[in-house]
C-alpha positions, 0 to 999 in steps of 0.5 A, spaced: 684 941 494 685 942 487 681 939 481 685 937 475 682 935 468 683 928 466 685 928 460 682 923 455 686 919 449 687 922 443 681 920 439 684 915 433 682 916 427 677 910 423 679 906 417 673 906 414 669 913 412 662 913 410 660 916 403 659 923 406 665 924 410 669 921 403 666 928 401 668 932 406 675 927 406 676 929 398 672 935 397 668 933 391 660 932 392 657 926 391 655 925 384 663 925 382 665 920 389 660 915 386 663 917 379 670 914 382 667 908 385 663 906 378 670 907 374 675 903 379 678 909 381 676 910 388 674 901 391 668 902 395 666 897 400 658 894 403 658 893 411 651 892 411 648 896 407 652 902 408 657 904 402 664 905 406 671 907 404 677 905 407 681 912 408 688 909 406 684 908 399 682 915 398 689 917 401 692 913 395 687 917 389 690 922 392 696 922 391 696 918 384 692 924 382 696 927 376 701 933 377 700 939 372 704 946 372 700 952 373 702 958 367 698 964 367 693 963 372 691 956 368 693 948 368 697 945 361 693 942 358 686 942 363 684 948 359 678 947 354 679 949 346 677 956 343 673 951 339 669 948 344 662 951 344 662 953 352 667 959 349 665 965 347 671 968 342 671 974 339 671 974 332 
């Protein structure tokens, strides 16, 4: 008798993401994902005590995120001034 692997169903995927896993979904650190949250980008949720976000949330901050054209290696209009101080300029 041959044994063959049953194979189980796909795991789905849940709605909800935890704050970590929202991290780790969006590749920002902590800090900024409650950054979103605190500015109504990004609605979070409270199921108990814990602090959850519905994925088809951070998948719309997602695709609401601005579009912008690289040029030379930089983002228009994303690049600071020579006249801020954290650029060093020669003169």
């Amino acid at each position: 008798m041959i044994n063959t692997a049953i194979s189980s169903p796909p795991a789905s995927v849940s709605p909800l993401l935890s704050v970590a896993e929202a991290c780790e979904y969006l590749k920002v650190r902590k800090s900024f994902l409650y950054v979103l949250i605190g500015s109504g980008d990004l609605p979070a949720r409270k199921l108990g005590a814990r602090t959850v976000i519905l994925r088809s949330d951070a998948d719309n901050l997602i695709e609401n995120l601005p579009q912008t054209r690289i040029h030379d290696g930089r983002a228009e209009g994303g690049g600071r001034a020579p006249s801020d101080p954290g650029i060093r300029t020669e003169e």
